[in-house]
C-alpha positions, 0 to 999 in steps of 0.5 A: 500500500502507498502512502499518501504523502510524498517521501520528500514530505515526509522527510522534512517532517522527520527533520522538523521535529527531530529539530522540535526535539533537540530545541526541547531537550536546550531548553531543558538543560538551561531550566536545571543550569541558570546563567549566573547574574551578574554582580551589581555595581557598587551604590554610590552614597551621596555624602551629607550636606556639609553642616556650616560652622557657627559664625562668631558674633561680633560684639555689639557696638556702643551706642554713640554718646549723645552729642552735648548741645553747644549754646548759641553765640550771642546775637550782637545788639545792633549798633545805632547808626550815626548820622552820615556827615552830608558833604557839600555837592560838588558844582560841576566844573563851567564848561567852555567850547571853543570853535576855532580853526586852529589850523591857522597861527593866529589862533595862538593868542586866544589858546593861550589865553583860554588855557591860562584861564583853564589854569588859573581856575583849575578843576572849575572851568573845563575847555574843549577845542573844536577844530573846523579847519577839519572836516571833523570839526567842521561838520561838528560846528555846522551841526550846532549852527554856527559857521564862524568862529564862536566860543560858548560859557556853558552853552552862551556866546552873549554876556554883559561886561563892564567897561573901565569907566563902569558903564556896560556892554553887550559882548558877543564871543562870535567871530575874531575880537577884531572883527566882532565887538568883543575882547580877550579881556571880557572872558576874564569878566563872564567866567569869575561872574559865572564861578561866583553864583555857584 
């Protein structure tokens, strides 16, 4: 009688469990010998928080002395002022403006003579000079109105005088004396009498 299989077939089968057989009888021999564990590591101890050493109290500090209150210095009674001395005021100085063309040699003379006046009465009659033989002064005297020699006594070029035999003039410092009616001599006149009102 014939199987019903093929020899082949049944020749894997044989081989199947003959392997089925020898992984059984591994099995068993490694269920009675165990592999050894292996050893475990060694544990590693956290050390302890180290403990923190006792601060040493510093000595309290004294309490500062009280501060001793130093008295007020004395306030000063106030001086009574004595009354200021009232000086005279000082009179402002005559003023003289002379507008001359001293360019020219003929002026000299009444230089001279304004300045000794000046001198005589130093620090009460002030002269200024304006010289019209320049531009400067020229158009500086034209300004003021005039066009020709002419001398002002604190802003005046008509005064009074006294003739030798006392009676009286009218003088007018305006153009040359010769030319005009007047005279060196009547300055001499007009400043004293203005110097003694004040």
């Amino acid at each position: 009688m014939r199987s019903r299989f093929p020899r082949r077939t049944l020749f894997l089968l044989a081989a199947l469990l003959a392997t089925f057989g020898l992984l059984v009888a591994l099995y068993e021999v490694y269920l009675k010998n165990p592999p050894p564990l292996a050893a475990p590591g060694p544990v590693k101890v956290e050390s302890a928080p180290a403990v923190p050493k006792p601060v040493k109290a510093e000595p309290a500090l004294a309490a500062p002395e009280p501060v001793k209150a130093e008295s007020a210095p004395a306030v000063p009674k106030p001086v009574k002022a004595e009354p200021a001395i009232s000086k005279p005021a000082r009179t402002k100085p005559i003023r003289v403006e002379a507008f001359l063309p001293l360019g020219s040699g003929c002026m000299e003379p009444m230089v001279e003579h304004l300045n000794a006046l000046e001198k005589e009465y130093v620090g009460r009659i002030k002269v200024a000079y304006t010289d019209f033989s320049q531009p400067e002064g020229l158009k500086a005297m034209e300004a003021r109105g005039f066009h020709c020699l002419t001398i002002l006594v604190n802003g005046a070029d008509r005064f009074t005088v006294k003739n030798p035999d006392g009676t009286e003039r009218k003088t007018w410092f305006h153009k040359p004396p010769e030319a005009g009616n007047w005279k060196l001599e009547d300055l001499d006149q007009v400043i004293p009498s203005l110097l003694s009102r004040k």
